[in-house]
C-alpha positions as CSV (number, residue, x, y, z in Angstrom):
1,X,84.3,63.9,139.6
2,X,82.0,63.9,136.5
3,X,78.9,62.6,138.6
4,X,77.9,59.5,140.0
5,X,76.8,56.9,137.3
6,X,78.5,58.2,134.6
7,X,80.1,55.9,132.4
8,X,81.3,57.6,129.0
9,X,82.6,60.7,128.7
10,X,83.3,62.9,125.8
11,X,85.4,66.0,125.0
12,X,85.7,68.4,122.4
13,X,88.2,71.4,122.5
14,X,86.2,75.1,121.4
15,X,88.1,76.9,119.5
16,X,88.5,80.7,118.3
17,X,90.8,82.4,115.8
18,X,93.5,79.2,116.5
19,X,92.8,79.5,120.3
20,X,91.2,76.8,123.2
21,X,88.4,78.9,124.6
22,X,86.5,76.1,125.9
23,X,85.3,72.3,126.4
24,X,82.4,71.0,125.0
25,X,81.8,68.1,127.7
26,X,78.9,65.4,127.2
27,X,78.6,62.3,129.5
28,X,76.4,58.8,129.3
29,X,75.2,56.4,131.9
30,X,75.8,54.1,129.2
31,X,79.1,52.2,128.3
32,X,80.9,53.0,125.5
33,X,78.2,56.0,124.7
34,X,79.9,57.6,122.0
35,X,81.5,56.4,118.6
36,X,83.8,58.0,116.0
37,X,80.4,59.4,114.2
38,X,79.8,61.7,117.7
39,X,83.2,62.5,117.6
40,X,82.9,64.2,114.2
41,X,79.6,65.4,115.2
42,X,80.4,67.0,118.4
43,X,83.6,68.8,116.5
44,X,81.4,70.4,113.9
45,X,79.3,71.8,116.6
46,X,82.3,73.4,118.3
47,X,83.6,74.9,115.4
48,X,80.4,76.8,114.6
49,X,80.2,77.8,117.7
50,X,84.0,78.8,117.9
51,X,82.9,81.2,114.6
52,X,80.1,81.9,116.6
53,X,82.6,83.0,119.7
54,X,85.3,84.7,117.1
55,X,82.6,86.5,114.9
56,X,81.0,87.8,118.2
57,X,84.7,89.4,119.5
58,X,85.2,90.5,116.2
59,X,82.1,93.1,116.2
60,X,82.9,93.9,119.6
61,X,86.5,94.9,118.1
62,X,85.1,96.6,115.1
63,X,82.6,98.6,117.6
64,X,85.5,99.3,119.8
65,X,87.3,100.9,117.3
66,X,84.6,102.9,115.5
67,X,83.9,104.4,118.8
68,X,87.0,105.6,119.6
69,X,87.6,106.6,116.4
70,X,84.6,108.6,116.8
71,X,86.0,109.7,120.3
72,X,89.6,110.8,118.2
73,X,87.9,112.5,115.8
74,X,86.0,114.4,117.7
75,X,88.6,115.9,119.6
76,X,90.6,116.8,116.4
77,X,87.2,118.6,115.3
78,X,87.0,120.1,118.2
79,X,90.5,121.3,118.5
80,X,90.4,122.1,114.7
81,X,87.6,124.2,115.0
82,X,88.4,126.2,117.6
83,X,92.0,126.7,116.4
84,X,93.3,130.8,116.4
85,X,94.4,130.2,113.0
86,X,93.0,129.1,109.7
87,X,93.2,125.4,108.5
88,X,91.7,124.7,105.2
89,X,92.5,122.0,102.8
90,X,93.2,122.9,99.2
91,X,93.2,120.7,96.4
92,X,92.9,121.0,92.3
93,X,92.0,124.9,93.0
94,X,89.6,123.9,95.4
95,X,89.1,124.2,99.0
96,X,87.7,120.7,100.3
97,X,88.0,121.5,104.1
98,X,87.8,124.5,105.9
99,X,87.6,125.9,110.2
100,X,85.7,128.0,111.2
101,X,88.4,130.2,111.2
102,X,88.2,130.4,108.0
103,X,85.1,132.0,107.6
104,X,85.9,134.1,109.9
105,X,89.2,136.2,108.3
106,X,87.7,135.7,104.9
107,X,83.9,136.4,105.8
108,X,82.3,134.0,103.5
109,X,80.4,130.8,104.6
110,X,82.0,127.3,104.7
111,X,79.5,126.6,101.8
112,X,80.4,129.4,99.5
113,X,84.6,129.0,100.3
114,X,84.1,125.1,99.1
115,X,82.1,126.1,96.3
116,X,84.4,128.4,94.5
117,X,87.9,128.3,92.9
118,X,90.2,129.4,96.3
119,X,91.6,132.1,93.7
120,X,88.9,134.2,93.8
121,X,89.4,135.0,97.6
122,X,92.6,136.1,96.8
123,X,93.9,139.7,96.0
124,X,94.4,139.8,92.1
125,X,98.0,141.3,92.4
126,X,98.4,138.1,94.3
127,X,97.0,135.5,92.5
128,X,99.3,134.5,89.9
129,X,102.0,133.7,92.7
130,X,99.5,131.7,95.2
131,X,98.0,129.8,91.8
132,X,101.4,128.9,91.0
133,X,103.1,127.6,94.4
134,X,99.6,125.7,94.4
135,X,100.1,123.7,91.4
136,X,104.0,123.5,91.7
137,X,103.3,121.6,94.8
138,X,100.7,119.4,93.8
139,X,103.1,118.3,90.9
140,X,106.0,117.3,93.7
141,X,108.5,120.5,92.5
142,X,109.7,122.3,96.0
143,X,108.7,126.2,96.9
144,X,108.6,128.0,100.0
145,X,106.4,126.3,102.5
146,X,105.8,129.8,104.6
147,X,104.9,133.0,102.7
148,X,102.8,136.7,102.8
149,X,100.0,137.1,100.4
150,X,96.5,139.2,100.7
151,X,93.1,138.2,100.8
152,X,90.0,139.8,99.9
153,X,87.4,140.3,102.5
154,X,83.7,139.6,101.9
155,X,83.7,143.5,102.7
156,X,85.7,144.4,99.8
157,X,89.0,145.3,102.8
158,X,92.3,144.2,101.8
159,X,94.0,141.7,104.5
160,X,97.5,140.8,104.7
161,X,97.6,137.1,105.8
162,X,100.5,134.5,106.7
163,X,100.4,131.0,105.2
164,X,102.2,127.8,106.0
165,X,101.9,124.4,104.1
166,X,102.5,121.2,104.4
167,X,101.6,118.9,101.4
168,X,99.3,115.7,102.5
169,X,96.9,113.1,101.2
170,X,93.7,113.5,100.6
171,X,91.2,110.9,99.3
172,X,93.5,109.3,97.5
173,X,95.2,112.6,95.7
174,X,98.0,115.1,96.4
175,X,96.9,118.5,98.6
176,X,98.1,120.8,100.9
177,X,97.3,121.2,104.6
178,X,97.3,124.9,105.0
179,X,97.3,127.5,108.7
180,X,97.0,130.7,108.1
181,X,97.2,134.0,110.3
182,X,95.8,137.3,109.9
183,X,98.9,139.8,109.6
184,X,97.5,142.8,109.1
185,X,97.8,144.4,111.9
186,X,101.3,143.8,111.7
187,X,102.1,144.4,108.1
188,X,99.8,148.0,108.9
189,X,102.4,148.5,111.5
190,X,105.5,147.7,109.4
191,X,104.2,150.1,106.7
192,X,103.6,153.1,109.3
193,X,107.0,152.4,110.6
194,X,108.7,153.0,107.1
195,X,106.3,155.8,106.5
196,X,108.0,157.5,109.2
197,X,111.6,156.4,108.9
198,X,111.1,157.4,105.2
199,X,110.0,160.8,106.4
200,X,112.8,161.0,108.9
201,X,115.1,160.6,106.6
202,X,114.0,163.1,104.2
203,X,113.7,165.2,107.3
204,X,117.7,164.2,107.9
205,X,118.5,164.6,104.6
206,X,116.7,168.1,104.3
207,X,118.2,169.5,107.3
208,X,121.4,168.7,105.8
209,X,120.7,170.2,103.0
210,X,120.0,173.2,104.7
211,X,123.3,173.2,106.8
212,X,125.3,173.3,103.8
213,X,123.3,176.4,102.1
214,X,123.8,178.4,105.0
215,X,128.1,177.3,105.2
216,X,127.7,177.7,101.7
217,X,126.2,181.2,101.6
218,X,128.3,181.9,104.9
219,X,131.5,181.6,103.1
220,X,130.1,183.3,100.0
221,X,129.2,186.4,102.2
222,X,133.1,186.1,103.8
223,X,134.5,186.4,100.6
224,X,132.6,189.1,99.0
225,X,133.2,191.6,102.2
């Protein structure tokens, strides 16, 4: 089976990462070829070429994985950046990630959001409570996860937004994941609404007040005839 003629034979096992990949097979038309020294010889060579074999699937691994890793984080990008809500990272008063979102119910640039203090974006009624929860849950003490707040547009407008956090790590340090909603349409609506239950009730109250004056000066009348 090895040829006709052939009269030594030698084998040596290839090996990657512990496993038999391969033979190395050499064969002589002489007798007794090979000695102990072509053994050892023949085994070196395998085993470079076994870290030959295991180095070569190792960077075919590694490029695997970069490329779907590129592939996952494109999709998270993508499904980040076209979210219908805010997402911004905040950290040590900073913003170190934000959506296009963002920009948009703010109005200021990705560059100029990441630039400044987040504090100065928000109303200054408002700022002592937001700067607070910030540092309270970068310091591991427990506050409300979902609360209202307003923003000031690049415009100068007041906006009424929603946020909700969820505390995460980031490079190596505590921050918050944050999603926030524009609510001022509804808070707008809310207001209007007590407006005018407000005014019904003084309305109420007022026609009340009317129907006892006239019993009042009814009575009054009836007793002076």
């Amino acid at each position: 089976p090895f040829g006709a003629g052939i009269r030594s034979i030698m084998f040596a096992p290839l090996c990657s990462k512990d496993e038999v990949v391969g033979v190395l097979f050499l064969g002589s038309y002489s007798s007794k070829a090979y000695t102990e020294r072509d053994l050892n010889l023949a085994e070196t060579v395998t085993r470079q070429i076994g870290g030959a074999v295991a180095s070569a699937q190792l960077y075919a691994q590694i490029k695997l994985t970069e490329e779907e890793l590129r592939e996952s984080e494109a999709k998270y990008r993508t499904l980040v950046e076209n979210a219908g809500e805010a997402i911004f990272v905040a950290q040590d008063g900073m913003l170190k990630f934000t959506n296009a979102r963002t920009e948009e119910i703010i109005g200021y640039t990705r560059e100029e959001l990441t630039s400044k203090s987040f504090i100065e974006f928000i109303h200054p009624d408002d700022r002592a409570l937001v700067l607070d929860r910030h540092i309270k849950r970068q310091q591991g003490v427990e506050v409300p996860s979902r609360y209202s707040f307003r923003v000031v547009h690049r415009s100068g407008d007041t906006l009424w937004v929603e946020l909700n956090v969820v505390v995460i790590d980031w490079e190596g340090k505590t921050a918050t994941l944050n999603f926030m909603s524009d609510i001022t349409e509804g808070k707008r609506a809310e207001e209007e609404k007590e407006k005018l239950e407000a005014h019904l009730r003084q309305s109420q109250r007022m026609e009340a007040i009317g129907t006892l004056a006239g019993g009042i000066a009814h009575d009054f009348n009836n007793i002076l005839a």
